[in-house]
Short mmCIF file of the C-alpha atoms (twelve columns), coordinates in Angstrom:
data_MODEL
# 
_entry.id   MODEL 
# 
loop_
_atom_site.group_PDB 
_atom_site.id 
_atom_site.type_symbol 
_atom_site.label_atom_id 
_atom_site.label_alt_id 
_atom_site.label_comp_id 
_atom_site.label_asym_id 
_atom_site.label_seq_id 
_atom_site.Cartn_x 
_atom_site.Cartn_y 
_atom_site.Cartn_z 
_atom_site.pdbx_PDB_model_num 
ATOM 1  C CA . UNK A 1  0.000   0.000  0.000   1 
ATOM 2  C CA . UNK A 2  2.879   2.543  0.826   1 
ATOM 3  C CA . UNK A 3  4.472   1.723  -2.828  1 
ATOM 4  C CA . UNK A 4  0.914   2.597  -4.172  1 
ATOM 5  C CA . UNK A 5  0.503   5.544  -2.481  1 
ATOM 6  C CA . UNK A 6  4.220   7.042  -3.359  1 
ATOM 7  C CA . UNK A 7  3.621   6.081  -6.879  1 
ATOM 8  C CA . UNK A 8  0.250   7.643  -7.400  1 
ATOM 9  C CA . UNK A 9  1.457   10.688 -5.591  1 
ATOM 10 C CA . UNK A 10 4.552   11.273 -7.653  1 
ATOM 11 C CA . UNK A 11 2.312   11.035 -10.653 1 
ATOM 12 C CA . UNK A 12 -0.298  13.462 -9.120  1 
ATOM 13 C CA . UNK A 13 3.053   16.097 -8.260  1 
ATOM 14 C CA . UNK A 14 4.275   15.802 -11.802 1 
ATOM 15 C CA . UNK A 15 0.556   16.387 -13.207 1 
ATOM 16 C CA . UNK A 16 0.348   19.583 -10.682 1 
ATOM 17 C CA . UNK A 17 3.752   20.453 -12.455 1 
ATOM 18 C CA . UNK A 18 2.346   20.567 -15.545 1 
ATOM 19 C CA . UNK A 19 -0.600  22.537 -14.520 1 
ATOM 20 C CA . UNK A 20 1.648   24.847 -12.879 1 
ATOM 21 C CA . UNK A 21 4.407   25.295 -15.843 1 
ATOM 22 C CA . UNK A 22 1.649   25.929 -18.205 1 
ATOM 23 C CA . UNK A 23 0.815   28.550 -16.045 1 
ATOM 24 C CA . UNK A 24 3.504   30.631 -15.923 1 
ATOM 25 C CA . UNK A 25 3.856   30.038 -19.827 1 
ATOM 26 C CA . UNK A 26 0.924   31.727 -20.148 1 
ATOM 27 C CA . UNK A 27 1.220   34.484 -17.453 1 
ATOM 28 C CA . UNK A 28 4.436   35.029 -19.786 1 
ATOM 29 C CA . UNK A 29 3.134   35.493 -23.280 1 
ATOM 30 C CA . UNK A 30 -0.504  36.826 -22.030 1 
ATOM 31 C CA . UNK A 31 -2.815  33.627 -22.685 1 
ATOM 32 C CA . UNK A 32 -3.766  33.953 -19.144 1 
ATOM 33 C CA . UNK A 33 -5.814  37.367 -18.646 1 
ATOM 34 C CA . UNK A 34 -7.931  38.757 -16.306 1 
ATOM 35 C CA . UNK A 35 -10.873 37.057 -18.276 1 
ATOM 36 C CA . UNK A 36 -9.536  33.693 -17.440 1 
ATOM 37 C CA . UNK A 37 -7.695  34.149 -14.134 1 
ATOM 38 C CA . UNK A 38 -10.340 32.842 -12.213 1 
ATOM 39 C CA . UNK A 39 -10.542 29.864 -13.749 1 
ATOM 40 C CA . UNK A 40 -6.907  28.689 -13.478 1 
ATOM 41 C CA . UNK A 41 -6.705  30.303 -9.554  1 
ATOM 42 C CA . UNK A 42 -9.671  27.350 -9.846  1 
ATOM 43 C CA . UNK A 43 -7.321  24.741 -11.518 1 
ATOM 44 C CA . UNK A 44 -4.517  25.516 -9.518  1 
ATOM 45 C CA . UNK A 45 -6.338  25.348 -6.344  1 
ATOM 46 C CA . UNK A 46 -7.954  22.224 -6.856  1 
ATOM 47 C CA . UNK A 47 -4.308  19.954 -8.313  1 
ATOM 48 C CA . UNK A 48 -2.426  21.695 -5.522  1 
ATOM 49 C CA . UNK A 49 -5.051  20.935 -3.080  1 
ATOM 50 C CA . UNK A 50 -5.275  17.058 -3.911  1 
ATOM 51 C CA . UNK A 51 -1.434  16.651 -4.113  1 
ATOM 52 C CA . UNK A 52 -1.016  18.701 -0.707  1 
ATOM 53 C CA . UNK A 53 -4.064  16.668 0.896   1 
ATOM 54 C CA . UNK A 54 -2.689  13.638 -0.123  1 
ATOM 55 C CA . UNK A 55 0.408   13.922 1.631   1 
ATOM 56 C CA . UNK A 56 -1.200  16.045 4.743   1 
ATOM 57 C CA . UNK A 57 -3.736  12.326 4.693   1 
ATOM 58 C CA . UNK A 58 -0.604  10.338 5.120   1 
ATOM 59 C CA . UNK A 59 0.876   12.110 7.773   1 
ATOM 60 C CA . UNK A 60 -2.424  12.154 9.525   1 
ATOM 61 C CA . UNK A 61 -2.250  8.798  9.602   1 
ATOM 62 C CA . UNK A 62 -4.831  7.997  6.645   1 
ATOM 63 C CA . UNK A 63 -3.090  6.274  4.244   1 
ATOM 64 C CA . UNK A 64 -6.149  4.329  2.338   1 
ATOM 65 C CA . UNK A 65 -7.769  7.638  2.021   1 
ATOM 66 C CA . UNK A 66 -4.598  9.492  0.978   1 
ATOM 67 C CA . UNK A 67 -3.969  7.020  -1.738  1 
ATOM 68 C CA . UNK A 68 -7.500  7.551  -2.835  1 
ATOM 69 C CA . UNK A 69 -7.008  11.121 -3.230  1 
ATOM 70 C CA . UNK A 70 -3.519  11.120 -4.891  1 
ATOM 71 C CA . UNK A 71 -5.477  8.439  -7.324  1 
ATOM 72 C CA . UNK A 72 -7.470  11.585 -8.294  1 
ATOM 73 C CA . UNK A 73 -4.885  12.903 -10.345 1 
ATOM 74 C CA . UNK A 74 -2.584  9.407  -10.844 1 
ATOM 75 C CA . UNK A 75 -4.407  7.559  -12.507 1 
ATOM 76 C CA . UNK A 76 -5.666  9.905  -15.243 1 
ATOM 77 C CA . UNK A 77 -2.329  11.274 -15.594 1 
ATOM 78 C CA . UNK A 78 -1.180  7.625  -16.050 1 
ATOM 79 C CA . UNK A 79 -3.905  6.987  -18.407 1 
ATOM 80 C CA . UNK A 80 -2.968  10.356 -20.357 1 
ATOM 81 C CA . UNK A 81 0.900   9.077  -20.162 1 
ATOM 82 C CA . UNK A 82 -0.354  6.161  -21.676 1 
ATOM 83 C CA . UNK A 83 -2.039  6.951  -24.528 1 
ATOM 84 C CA . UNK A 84 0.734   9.489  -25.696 1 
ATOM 85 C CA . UNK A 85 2.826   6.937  -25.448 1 
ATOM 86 C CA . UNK A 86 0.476   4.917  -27.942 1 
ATOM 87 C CA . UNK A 87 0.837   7.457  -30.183 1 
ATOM 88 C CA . UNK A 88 4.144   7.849  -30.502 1 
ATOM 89 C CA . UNK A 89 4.796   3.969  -30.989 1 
ATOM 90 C CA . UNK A 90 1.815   3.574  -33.192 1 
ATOM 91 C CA . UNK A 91 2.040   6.458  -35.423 1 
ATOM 92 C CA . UNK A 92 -1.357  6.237  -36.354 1 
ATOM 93 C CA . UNK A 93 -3.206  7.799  -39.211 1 
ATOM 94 C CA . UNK A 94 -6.081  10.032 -38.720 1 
ATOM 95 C CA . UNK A 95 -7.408  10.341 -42.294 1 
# 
């Protein structure tokens, strides 16, 4: 259970990564305005809050709940992971 746990959560901390690199990207060339600002304070809130909880679960001794949270993010981002990966063995064609 504790290998399950790490491994969901170090996918869930490299999915917040993302969220948060893409971000800044966009605070830097001005895709991210005062229009949608709200909506990624939203974003950022809610990937930051599950990878945080997650870890503040474990501590509190929780770990079955804190692997179900860090899941949250894990296993799409796995899923994601693996269907790039798919495409980049595959090379499919979409015609």
């Amino acid at each position: 259970m504790k290998s399950l746990f790490w491994t969901a959560w170090v996918i869930a901390a490299i999915v917040t990564g993302i969220f948060v690199f893409f971000f800044f990207v966009g605070l830097a060339d001005g895709t991210v305005s005062s229009f949608n600002f709200a909506l990624w304070t939203g974003i950022l809130a809610a990937v930051l809050g599950v990878t945080g909880g997650s870890l503040w679960l474990r501590k509190a001794n929780h770990p079955v709940l804190a692997t179900v949270v860090a899941m949250v993010l894990g296993l799409p981002g796995l899923l994601a992971a693996l269907f790039f990966l798919i495409l980049l063995i595959s090379h499919p064609r979409w015609n």
